[in-house]
N, C-alpha and C positions, 0 to 999 in steps of 0.2 A: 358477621359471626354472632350467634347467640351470645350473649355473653355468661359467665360460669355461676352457676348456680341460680340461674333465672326459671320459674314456675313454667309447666310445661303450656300453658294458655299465653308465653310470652309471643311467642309467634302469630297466631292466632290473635293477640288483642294489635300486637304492631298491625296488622293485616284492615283490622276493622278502623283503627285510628286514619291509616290511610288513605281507605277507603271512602272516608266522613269527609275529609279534606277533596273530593269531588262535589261534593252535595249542592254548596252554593252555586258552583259555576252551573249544575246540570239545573239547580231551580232559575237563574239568571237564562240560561237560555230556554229553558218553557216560557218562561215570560216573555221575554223578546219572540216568539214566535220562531225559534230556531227551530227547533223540530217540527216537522212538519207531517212526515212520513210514518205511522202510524194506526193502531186499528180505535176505534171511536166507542168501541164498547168489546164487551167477554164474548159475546157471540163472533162480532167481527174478527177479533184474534182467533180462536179456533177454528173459523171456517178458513182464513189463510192460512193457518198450518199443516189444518187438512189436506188444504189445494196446496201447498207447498211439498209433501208429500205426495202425495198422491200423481208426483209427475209424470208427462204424457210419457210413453214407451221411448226408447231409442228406436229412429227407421232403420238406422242400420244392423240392428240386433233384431226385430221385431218386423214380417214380412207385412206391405200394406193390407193385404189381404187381411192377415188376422188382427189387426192392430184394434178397431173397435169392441172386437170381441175380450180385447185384452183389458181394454179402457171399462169394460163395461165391469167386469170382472174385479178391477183395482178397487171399486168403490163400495164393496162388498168382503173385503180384506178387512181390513180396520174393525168394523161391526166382529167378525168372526174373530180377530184375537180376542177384541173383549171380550167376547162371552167366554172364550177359554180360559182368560185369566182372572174370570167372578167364575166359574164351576171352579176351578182348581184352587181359588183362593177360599171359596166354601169347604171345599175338602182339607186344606191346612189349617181353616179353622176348626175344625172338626178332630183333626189328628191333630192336634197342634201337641200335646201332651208326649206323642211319640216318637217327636223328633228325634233326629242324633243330631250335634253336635256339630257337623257340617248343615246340617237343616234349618239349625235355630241361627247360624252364623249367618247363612243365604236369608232367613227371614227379617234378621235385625238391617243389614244393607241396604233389601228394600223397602223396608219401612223407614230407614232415615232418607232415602231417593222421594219415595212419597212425600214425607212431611219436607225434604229443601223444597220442591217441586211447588207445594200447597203455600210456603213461605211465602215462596219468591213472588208467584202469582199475587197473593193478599196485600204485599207491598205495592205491587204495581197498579193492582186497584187503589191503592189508597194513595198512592201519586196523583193516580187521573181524577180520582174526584175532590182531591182536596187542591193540587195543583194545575191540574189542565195538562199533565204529560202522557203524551200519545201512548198508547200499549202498546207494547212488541205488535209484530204485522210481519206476518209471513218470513221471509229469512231471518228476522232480528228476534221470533219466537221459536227457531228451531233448535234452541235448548231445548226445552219443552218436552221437544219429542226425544232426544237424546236421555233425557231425566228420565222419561216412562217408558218411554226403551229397556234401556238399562235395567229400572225396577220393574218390570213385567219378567224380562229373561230371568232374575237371579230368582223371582217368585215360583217360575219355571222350573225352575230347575230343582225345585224341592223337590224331593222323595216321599211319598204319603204311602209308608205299607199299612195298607188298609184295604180287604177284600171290595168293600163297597166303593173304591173308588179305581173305577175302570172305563172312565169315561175323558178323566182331565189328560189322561197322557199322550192316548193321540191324537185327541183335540190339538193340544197346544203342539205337538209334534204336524200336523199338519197347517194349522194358523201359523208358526211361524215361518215353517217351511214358506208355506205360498208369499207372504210377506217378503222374505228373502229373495226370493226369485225374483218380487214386484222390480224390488230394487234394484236386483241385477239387471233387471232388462231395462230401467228407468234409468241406465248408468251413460253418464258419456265421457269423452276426454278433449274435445275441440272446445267445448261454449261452458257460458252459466247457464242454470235456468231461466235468470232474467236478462238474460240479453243472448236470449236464446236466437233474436237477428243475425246476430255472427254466427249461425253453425255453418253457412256454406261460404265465409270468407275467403277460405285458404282455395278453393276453386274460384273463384269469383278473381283473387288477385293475379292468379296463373292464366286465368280468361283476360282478363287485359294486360298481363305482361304480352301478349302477342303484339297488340299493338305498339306497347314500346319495340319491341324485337324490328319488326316488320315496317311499321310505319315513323317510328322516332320517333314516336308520343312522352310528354314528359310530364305535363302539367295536367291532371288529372281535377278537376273540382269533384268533392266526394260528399255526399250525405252525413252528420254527424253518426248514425250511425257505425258507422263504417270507418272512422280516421283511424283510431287507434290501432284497429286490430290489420287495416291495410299496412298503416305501416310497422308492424309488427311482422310480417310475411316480407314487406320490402329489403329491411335490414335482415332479413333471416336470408333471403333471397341471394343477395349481392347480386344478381346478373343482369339486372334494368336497371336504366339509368332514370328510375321516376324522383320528378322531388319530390319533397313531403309532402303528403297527404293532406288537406286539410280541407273545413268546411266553410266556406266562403259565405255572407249574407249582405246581401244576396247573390246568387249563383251568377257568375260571369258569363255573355251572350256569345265572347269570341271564342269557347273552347269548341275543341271536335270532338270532344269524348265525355262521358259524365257517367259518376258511380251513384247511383240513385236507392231510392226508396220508392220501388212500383206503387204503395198507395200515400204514403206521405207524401210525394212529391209528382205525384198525379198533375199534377195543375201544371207543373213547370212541365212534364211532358207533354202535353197538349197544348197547351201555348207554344213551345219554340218548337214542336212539331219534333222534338225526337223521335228517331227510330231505337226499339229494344233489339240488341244482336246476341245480349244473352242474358238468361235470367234463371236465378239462384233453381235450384229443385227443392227445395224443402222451405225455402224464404221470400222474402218479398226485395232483396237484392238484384238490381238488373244494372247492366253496361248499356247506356244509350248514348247514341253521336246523332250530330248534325243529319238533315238531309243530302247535302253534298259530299258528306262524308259517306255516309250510308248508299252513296249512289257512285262512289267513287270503288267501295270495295264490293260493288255486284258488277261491276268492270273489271275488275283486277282479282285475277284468281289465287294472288300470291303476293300480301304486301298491299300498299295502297297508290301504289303507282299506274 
């Protein structure tokens, strides 16, 4: 609890005091080479958060058919809010004198989003070149876009009455719109974007629970990709009796079943001569077994008997 009668920056200064008490450990681990994952200059940070943004469609919201077309479209979004939000921020400069009161409140907001935003950035420059710590990169910069997000909308949202500005409003009414959409249809609920391998897990686990069913398959050796989120669907499941998922190194020669990676683990299928009997649609996830397995269930129409 604050305590009584404490300045109202008492908050505020507890915050940065605590704050400061990370610094050593974060400078100790640039040093040691703990972080590793990072972008290496200003360019490289914003061209991943571009690409971070700018993610491919959802297939199952977005037909293949137009999906290029959609792709080609996204990268042509971005350019068009900007230039909505330098005409319209020309014109608030301009009318700036005739705000109301809600105008100038929307104006002050995003201009302190701007300058946290130009802060935050200036600091991280000055980490990386005075200590060697990596710059945000792709998810770990998607502040970034939440900051200019946010101050583009409330910049947006001003009211400029002023006959000569008949141009910002459905500019930015259409730039945002289409942006919105991008998103929507960039939306999923099964994966991350970076481990976008998992999107056809939950199929892929119910493709080899058959074999548990059917053949009493229990010990599956699985690609790292793939443990976690298998056995995520296993316990979700209860109705197979598989053990734990796990990724073996290297891959054991007695199993009859394998949850693989089609191009990571290429080699191991061409070596012990897997056959694929099923493989992800939108991944690179495939179920491959033995040869004598594989030649046992094009004998057996039902099961592996």
């Amino acid at each position: 609890m604050e305590p009584a009668g404490a300045p109202q920056w008492y908050p505020s200064a507890n915050n940065h005091l605590l704050n400061s008490l990370s610094v050593p450990l974060i400078l100790r681990w640039s040093a040691e080479r703990e972080f590793v994952i990072g972008a290496k200059s200003v360019s490289e940070m914003f061209r991943s958060v571009i690409s971070a943004t700018l993610s491919r469609p959802n297939p199952n919201l977005v037909n293949d058919l137009f999906r290029p077309l959609v792709e080609q479209l996204s990268w042509w979004i971005l350019p068009l809010v900007g230039v909505s939000l330098v005409v319209h921020a020309a014109a608030v400069a301009r009318g700036r004198g005739g705000l109301d009161d809600h105008g100038r409140r929307l104006l002050r907001v995003s201009s302190t989003l701007v300058l946290i935003l130009l802060v935050s950035l200036v600091l991280h420059v000055i980490a990386f070149q005075l200590f060697h710590l990596p710059l945000p990169k792709a998810r770990t910069a998607l502040w970034t876009v939440l900051l200019a997000t946010l101050s583009g909308i409330m910049l947006s949202a001003i009211t400029v009455r002023a006959r000569w500005d008949a141009v910002s409003p459905p500019l930015n009414v259409i730039a945002w719109s289409s942006l919105a959409v991008l998103f929507l249809l960039s939306s999923r609920l099964t994966y991350f974007e970076e481990w976008r391998w998992n999107a056809d897990v939950k199929r892929l686990y119910f493709a080899l629970a058959y074999y548990n069913h059917a053949c009493g398959i229990e010990d599956v050796p699985t690609s790292w990709f793939y443990v976690s989120s298998m056995n995520f669907y296993r316990v979700v499941s209860g109705h197979e009796t598989f053990n734990e998922f796990s990724a073996p190194n290297p891959m054991p020669v007695d199993k009859s079943i394998y949850v693989l990676h089609n191009v990571f683990d290429r080699q191991l299928i061409e070596d012990r001569r897997l056959t694929i009997v099923f493989a992800a649609p939108s991944t690179d996830a495939v179920i491959a077994v033995r040869p004598e397995m594989a030649e046992r269930l094009s004998r057996a129409r039902h099961g592996c008997r």
